[in-house]
One Martini backbone bead per residue (centre of mass of N, CA, C, O) as a GRO file, in nm:
protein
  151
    1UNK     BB    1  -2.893  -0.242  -0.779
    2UNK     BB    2  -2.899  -0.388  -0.497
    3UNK     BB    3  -3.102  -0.174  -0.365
    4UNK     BB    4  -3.328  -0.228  -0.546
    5UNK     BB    5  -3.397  -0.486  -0.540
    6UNK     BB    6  -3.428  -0.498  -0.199
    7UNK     BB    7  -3.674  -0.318  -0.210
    8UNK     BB    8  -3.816  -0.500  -0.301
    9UNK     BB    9  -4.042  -0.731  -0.206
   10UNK     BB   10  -3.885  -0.937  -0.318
   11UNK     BB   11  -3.624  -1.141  -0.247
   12UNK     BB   12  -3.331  -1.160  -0.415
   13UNK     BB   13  -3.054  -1.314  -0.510
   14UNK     BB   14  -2.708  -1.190  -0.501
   15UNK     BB   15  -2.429  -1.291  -0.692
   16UNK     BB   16  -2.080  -1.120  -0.721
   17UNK     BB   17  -1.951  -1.064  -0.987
   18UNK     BB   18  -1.583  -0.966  -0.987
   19UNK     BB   19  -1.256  -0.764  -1.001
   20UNK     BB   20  -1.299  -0.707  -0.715
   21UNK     BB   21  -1.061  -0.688  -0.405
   22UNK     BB   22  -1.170  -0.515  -0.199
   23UNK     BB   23  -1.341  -0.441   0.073
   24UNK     BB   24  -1.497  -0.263   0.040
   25UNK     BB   25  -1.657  -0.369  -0.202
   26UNK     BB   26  -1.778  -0.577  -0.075
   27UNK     BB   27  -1.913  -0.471   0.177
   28UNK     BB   28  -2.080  -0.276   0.001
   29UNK     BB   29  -2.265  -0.559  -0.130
   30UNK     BB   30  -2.348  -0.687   0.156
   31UNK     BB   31  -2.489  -0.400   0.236
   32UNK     BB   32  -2.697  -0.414  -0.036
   33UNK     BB   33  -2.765  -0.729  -0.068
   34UNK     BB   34  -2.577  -0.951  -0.123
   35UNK     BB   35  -2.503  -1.316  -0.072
   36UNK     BB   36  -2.247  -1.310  -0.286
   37UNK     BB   37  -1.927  -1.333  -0.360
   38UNK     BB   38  -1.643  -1.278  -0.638
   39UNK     BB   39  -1.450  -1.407  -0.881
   40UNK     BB   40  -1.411  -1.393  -1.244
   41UNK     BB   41  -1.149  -1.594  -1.207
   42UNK     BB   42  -1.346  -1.828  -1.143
   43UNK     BB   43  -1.502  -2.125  -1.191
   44UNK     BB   44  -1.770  -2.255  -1.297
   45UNK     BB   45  -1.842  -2.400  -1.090
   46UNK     BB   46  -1.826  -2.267  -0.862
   47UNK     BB   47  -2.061  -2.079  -0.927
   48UNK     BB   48  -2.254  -2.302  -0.896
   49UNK     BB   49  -2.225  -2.327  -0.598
   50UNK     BB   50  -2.285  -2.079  -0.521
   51UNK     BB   51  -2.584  -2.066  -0.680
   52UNK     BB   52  -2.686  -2.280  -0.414
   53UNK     BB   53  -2.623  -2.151  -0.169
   54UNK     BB   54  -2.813  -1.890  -0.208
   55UNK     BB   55  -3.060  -2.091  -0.277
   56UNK     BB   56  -3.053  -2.222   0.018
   57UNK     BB   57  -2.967  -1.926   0.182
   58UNK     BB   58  -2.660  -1.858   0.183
   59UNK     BB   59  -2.338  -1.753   0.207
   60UNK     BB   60  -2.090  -1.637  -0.022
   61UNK     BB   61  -1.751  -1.690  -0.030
   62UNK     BB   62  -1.430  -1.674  -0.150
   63UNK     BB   63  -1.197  -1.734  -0.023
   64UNK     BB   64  -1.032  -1.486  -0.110
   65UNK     BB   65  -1.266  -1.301   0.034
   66UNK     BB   66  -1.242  -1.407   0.303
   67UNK     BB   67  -0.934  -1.339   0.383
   68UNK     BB   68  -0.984  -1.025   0.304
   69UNK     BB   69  -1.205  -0.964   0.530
   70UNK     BB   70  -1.009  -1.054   0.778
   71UNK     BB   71  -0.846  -0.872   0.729
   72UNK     BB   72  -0.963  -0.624   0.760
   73UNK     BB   73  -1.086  -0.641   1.045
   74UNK     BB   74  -0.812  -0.666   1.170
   75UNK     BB   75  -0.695  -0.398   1.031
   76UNK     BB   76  -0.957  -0.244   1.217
   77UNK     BB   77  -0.846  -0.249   1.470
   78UNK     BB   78  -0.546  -0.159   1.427
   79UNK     BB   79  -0.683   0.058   1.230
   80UNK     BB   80  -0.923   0.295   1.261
   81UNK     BB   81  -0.840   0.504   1.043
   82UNK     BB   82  -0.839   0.363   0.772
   83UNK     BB   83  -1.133   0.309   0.793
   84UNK     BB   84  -1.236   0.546   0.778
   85UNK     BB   85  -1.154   0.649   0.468
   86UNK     BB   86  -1.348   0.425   0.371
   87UNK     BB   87  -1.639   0.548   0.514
   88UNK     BB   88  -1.591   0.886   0.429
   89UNK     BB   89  -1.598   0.798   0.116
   90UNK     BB   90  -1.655   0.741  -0.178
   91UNK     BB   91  -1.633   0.547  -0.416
   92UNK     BB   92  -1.503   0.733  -0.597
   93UNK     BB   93  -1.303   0.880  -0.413
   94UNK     BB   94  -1.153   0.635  -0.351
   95UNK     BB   95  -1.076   0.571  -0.665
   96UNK     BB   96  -0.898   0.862  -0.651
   97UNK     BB   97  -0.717   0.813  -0.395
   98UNK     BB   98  -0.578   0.528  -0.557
   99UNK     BB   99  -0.454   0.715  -0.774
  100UNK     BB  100  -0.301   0.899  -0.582
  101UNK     BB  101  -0.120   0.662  -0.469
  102UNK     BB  102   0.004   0.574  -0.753
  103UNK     BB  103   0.049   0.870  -0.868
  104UNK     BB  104  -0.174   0.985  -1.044
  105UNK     BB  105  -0.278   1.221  -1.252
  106UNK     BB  106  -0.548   1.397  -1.321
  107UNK     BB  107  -0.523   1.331  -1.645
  108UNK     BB  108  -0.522   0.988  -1.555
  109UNK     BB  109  -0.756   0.975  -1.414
  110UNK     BB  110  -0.966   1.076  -1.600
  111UNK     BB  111  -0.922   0.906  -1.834
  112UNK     BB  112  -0.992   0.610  -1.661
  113UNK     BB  113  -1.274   0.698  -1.555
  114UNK     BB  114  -1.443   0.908  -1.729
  115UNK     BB  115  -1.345   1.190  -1.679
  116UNK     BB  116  -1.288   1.500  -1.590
  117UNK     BB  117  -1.072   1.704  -1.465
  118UNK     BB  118  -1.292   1.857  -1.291
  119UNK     BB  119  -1.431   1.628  -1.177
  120UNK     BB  120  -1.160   1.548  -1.001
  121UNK     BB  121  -1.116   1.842  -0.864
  122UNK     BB  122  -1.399   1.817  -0.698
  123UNK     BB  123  -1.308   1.511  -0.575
  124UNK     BB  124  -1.074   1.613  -0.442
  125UNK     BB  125  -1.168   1.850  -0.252
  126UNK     BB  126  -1.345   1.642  -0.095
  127UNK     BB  127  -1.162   1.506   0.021
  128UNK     BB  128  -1.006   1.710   0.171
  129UNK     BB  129  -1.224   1.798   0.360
  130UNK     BB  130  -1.301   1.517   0.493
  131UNK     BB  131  -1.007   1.479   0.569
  132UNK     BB  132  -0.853   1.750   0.661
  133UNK     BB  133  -0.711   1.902   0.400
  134UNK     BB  134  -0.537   2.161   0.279
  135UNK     BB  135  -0.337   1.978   0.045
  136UNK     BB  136  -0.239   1.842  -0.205
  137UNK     BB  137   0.059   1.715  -0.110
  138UNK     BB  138  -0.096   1.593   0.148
  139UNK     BB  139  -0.309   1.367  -0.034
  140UNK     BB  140  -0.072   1.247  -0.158
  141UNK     BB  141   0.102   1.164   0.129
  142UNK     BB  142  -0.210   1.021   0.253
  143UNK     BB  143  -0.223   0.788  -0.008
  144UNK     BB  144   0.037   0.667  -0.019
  145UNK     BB  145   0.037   0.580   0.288
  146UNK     BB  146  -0.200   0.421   0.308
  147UNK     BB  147  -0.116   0.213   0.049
  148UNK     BB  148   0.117   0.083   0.198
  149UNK     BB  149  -0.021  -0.059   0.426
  150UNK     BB  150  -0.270  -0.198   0.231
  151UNK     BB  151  -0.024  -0.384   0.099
   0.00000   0.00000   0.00000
């Protein structure tokens, strides 16, 4: 949505309330040409804040998502591996890969997503693919070996 916007002649200035604390997501919105991003969690004051900076023209990030994106960086530094993991996976396969992380079964995951096993099937095997993991084993070693850094 926020690619189509930006696609307009006019450019629409867009504030993402969401409930992801990711950097991943948070990046991906920005890059997509949001102005602001916050958690859902925010007060509405704080709500009316971010939408006059970003109607003054200026970016806004709420502290929890500065905080988070500093670190991101800083983590990007110096683990330049975990950042391509993110960089090379779809937004769906890496919500896939977090979910492997976690430990949840293909039919818990599915479950979840609201998609088939066997489209989960197709989403680990692209992981796999891409990561250049020859097993689920070895995927599943890998997601949550990333997720304990990451956390």
């Amino acid at each position: 949505l926020l690619e189509q916007l930006q696609s307009r002649s006019e450019k629409i200035p867009v504030l993402v309330v969401s409930m992801y604390e990711d950097p991943f997501y948070i990046e991906k919105a920005f890059k997509a040409g949001a102005k602001g991003y916050m958690l859902k969690r925010e007060s509405v004051q704080k709500v009316g804040m971010a939408i006059r900076q970003i109607l003054n023209g200026r970016i806004y990030a709420s502290e929890d998502i500065s905080l988070r994106m500093l670190s991101s960086m800083v983590e990007k530094q110096f683990s330049p591996a975990a950042s391509n993991i993110r960089q090379t996976l779809s937004q769906r396969e890496f919500q896939i890969f977090e979910f492997i992380g976690q430990g949840k079964k293909r039919q818990e995951i599915a479950e979840a997503l609201h998609i088939s096993d066997r489209t989960v099937d197709t989403h680990m095997t692209r992981i796999k693919e891409k990561l250049e993991i020859d097993s689920n084993a070895k995927l599943i070693h890998c997601a949550i070996k990333f997720f304990m850094k990451s956390y």
